[in-house]
C-alpha positions, 0 to 999 in steps of 0.5 A, spaced: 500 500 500 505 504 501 507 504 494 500 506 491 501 511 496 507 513 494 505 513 487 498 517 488 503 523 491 508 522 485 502 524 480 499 528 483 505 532 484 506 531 477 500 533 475 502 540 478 508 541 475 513 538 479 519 534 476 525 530 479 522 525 485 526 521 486 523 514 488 530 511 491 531 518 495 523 517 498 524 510 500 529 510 504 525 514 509 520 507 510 525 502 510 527 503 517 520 502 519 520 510 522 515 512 517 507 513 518 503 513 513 495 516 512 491 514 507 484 516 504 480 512 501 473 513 495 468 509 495 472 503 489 478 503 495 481 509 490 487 513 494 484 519 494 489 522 500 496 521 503 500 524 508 506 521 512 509 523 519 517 520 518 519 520 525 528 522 525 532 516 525 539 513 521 537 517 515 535 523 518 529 527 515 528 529 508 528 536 509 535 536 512 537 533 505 536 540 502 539 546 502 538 553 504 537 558 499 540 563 503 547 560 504 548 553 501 549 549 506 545 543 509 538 544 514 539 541 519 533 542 524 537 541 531 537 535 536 532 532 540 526 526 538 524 531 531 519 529 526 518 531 519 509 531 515 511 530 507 507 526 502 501 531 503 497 530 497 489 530 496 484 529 489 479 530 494 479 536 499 475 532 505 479 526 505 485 530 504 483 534 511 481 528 514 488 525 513 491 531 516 487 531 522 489 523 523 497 526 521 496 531 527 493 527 532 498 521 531 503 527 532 501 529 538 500 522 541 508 521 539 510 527 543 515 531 538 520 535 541 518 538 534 514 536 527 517 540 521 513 540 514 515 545 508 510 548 503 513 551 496 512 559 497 509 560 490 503 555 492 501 559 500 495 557 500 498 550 501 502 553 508 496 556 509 492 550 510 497 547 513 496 554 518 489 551 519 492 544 523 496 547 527 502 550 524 506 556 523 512 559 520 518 556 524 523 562 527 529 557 528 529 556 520 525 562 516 530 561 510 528 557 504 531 550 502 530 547 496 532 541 493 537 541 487 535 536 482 527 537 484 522 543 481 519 545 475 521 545 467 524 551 465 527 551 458 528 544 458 532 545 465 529 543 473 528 550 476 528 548 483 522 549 487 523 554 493 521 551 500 519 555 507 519 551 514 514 550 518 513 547 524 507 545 528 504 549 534 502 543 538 497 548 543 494 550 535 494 543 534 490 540 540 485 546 539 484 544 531 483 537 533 477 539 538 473 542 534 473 537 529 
């Protein structure tokens, strides 16, 4: 099912005009077993949601693979038991929400020192969204990163996309999942 899932992302990331997803690179975070997946299902069990919480392990995260935009060097989102949300992708807009409020709750019963997720700035509806279940801009890493080999086509060329950090406000988060 995890490769469904990471295959349903993929598209529908592709759809949206991102390139260069590296299958390899994504996979070696759910090989160690540190990888959580939710996953949203229409009524013929087509994937129609995904999110994962990916909690650091030997590989670290993916986040702290890319680089900062302002200074070139590696992320590194300091120590302790941290955990990053990725593979964020809907077709459908409530499954999508339900999938996210599953992501927060498994979030807060792991009990992070902190959860990072990323949105590309072009898009900030996305981190607005994500806004809505309990994130907000993180103050210890308010740069952009990105990923050198993965962004959008430009004159036959990958333009890398520009990410912004979030990092979950756990007291936002416990307020969201009430009212739901």
């Amino acid at each position: 099912m995890i490769e469904k899932a990471r295959t349903f992302v993929q598209d529908q990331y592709s759809k949206l005009g991102y390139v260069g997803y590296d299958s390899e690179f994504d996979r070696q975070f759910d090989l160690n077993g540190l990888s959580q997946y939710f996953i949203g299902f229409d009524n013929e069990q087509n994937i129609v949601a995904t999110s994962r919480v990916l909690t650091r392990g030997p590989a670290g995260l993916p986040i702290e693979y890319a680089s900062r935009k302002n200074s070139e060097e590696k992320v590194y989102l300091g120590p302790g038991k941290i955990s990053e949300m990725n593979s964020f992708a809907a077709s459908d807009m409530a499954a999508g929400l339900r999938v996210l409020v599953m992501s927060a709750e498994y979030v807060l019963q792991k009990k992070y020192d902190a959860t990072f997720g990323l949105y590309d700035v072009e898009r900030p509806a996305v981190g607005r969204l994500y806004n809505r279940f309990g994130t907000v801009e993180s103050k210890e890493h308010p740069y952009s990163i990105y990923y050198p080999n993965y962004g959008k086509l430009e004159a036959g060329e990958i333009r890398p996309t520009e990410w912004a950090i979030q990092v979950s406000d756990y007291s936002k988060i416990i307020a969201k999942i009430r009212q739901s």
